[in-house]
C-alpha positions in Angstrom: 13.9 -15.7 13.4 13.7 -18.9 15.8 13.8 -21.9 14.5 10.8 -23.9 13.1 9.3 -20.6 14.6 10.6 -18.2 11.8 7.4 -18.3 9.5 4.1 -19.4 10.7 3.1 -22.7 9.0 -0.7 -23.2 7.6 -2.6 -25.8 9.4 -2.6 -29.4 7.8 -5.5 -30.0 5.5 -6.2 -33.7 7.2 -6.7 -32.4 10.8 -9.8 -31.2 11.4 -9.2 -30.3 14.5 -6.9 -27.6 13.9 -8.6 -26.6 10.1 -9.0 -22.8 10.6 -12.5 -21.5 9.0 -12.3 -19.3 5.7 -11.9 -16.1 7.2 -9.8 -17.2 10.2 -7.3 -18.6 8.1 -7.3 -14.7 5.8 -6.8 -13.3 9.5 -3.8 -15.9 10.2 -2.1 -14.5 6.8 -2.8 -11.2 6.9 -1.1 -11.2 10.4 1.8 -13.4 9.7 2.4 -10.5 6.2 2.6 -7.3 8.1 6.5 -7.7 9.0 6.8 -8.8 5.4 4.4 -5.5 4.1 7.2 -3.5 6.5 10.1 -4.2 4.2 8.1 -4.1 1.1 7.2 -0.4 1.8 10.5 0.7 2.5 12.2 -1.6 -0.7 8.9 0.5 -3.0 9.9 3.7 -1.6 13.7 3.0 -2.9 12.0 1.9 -6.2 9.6 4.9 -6.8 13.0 7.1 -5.8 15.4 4.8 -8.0 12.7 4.9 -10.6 12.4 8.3 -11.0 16.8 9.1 -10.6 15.9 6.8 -14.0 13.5 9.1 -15.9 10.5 6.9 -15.3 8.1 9.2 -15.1 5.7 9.5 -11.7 2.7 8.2 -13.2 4.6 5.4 -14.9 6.0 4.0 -12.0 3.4 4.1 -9.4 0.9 2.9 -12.4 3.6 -0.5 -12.5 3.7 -1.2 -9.1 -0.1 -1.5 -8.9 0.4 -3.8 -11.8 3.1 -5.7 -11.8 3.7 -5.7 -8.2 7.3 -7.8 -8.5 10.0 -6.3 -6.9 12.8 -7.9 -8.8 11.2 -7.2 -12.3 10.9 -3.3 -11.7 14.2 -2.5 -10.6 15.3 -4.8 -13.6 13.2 -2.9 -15.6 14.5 0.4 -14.4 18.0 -0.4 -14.5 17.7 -1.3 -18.2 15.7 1.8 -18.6 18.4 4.2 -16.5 20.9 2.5 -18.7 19.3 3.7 -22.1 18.0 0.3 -22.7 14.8 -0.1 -24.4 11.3 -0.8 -23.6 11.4 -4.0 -25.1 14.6 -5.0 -23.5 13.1 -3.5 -20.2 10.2 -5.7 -20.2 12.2 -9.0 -21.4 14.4 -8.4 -18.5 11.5 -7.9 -16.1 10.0 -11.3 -17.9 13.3 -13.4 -16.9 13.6 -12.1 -13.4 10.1 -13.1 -12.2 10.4 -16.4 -14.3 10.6 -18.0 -11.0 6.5 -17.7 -10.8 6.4 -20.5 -13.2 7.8 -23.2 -10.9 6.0 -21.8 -8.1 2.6 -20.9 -9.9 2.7 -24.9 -10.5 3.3 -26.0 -7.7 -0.1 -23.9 -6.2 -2.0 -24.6 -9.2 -3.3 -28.1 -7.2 -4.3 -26.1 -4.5 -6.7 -23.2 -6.0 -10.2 -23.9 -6.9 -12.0 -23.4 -10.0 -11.8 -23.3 -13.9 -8.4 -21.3 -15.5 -9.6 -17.6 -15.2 -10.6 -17.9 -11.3 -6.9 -20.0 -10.7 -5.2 -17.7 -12.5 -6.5 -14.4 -11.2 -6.0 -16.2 -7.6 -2.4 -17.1 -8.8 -1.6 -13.2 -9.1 -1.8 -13.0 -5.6 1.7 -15.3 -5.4 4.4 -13.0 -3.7 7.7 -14.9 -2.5 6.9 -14.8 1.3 3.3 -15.8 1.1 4.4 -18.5 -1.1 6.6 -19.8 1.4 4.6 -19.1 4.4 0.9 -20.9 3.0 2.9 -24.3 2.0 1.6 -27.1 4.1 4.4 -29.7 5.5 2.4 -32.0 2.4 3.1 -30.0 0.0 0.1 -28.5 -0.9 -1.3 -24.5 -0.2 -3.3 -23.0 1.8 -4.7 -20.4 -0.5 -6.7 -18.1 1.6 -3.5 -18.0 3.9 -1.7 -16.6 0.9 -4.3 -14.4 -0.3 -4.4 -12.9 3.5 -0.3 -12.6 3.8 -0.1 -10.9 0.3 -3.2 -8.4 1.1 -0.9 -6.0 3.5 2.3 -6.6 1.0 0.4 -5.5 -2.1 -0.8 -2.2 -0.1 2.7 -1.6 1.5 4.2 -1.8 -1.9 1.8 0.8 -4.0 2.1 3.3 -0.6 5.5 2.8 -0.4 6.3 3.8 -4.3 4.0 6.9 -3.7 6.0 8.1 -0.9 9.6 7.3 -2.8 7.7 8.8 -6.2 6.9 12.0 -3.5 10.0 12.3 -1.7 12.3 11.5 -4.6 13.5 15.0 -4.6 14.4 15.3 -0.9 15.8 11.9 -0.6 18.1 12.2 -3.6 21.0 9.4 -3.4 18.9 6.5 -2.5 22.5 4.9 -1.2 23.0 7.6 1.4 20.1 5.4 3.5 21.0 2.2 2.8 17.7 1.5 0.5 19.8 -0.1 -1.8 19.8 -3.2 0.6 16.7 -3.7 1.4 15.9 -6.3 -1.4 18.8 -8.4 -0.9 18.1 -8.3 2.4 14.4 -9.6 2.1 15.4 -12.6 -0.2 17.9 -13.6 2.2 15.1 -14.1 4.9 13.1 -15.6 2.9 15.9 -18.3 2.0 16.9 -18.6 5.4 14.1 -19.7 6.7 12.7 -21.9 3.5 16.6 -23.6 4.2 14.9 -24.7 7.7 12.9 -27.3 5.4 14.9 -30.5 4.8 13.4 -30.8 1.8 14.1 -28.0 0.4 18.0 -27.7 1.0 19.1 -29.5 -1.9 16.9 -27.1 -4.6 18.3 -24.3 -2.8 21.8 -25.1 -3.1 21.2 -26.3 -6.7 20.0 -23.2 -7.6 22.4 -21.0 -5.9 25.2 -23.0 -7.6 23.3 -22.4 -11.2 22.7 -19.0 -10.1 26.4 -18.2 -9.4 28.3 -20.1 -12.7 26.2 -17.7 -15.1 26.1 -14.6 -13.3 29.7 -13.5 -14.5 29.2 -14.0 -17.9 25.5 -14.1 -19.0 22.8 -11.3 -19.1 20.8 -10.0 -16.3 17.9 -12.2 -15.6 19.5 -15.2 -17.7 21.1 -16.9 -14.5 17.3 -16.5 -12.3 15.6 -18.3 -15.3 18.1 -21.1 -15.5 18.5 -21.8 -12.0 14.4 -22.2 -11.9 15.3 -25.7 -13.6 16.3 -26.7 -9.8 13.0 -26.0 -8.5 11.5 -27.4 -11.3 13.3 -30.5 -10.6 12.4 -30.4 -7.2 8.9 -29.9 -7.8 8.6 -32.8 -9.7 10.9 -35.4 -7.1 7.9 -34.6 -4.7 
């Protein structure tokens, strides 16, 4: 990453002169998501392996990532499943983890045409890096940006959990390649380069500080919902 450089910023919706047409600006995203579709192939081939060293069966796994299609909430799921945890328990844990799309679904919800249905079927297409990368300098989205950037990602992911799903039985330890860090890896990206926005420092470091006090002691997921107060609060100082 290079600076200001490290994630393409959407035009500004008050300069016409640079306002990219409808399909330009899909073309912009869906170019600026195909590093970002890279590591989400290789982090849902670890999941469709991890998933099945779990039990999951093949169906069930590939049939949640064209659903769900959350990262964090599947291997939650599956590690409450692989631990003998219930279905219930599995999908409350997947519930907490992507809690974060609450703040964030908000803070788009200005930007998306429409009555509730079309918003919130456009608000599915919300995936951490798009997110980032479709937020004007004002605050607001450019939602066909998004749509574009989370096109490749969403296709990456379901291929990628085929192949794991596939190759599960060749690849067996998914730690013996390093898999295992993919998705911590990702997220740190991604908070590197949101850090690069002034405005966003002091939510990051808020959360991260909520984040860390409860992790030692409180249940998976717990710690992601409460630190989402942070961007809540930062959401609503803009």
């Amino acid at each position: 990453m290079d600076g200001q450089n490290a994630l393409p910023m959407p035009t500004e919706p008050g300069d016409p002169a640079h306002r990219p047409d409808a399909r330009a600006s899909l073309r912009a995203g869906a170019r600026a998501g195909v590093p970002f579709a890279l590591a989400s192939g290789l982090l849902a081939a670890s999941f469709g392996v991890v998933a099945g060293q779990a039990g999951l069966p093949d169906v069930a796994a590939i049939a949640m990532s064209v659903v769900v299609f959350a990262g964090s909430a599947q291997f939650a799921a599956v590690a409450v499943i692989g631990a003998g945890g219930s279905l219930g328990a599995a999908l409350v844990a997947g519930a907490m983890i992507n809690s974060r799309f609450l703040a964030m679904g908000m803070a788009l919800a200005p930007s998306l045409p429409g009555g509730r249905l079309r918003r919130a079927l456009q608000g599915q297409a919300i995936v951490d890096s798009s997110w980032a990368m479709a937020m004007r300098r004002d605050g607001s989205f450019d939602r066909r940006f998004l749509l574009g950037a989370t096109a490749p990602q969403y296709v990456a992911w379901v291929l990628g959990t085929v192949a794991g799903v596939v190759a599960a039985g060749a690849i067996g330890d998914v730690d013996r390649f390093g898999l295992d860090a993919v998705f911590p890896a990702f997220f740190l990206a991604l908070l590197i380069a949101e850090a690069q926005r002034p405005a966003s420092r002091g939510v990051a470091a808020a959360g991260a500080a909520i984040a860390l006090a409860l992790t030692p002691f409180a249940p998976a997921g717990v710690p992601v919902l409460a630190a989402s107060v942070a961007a809540l609060w930062g959401l609503r100082a803009r």
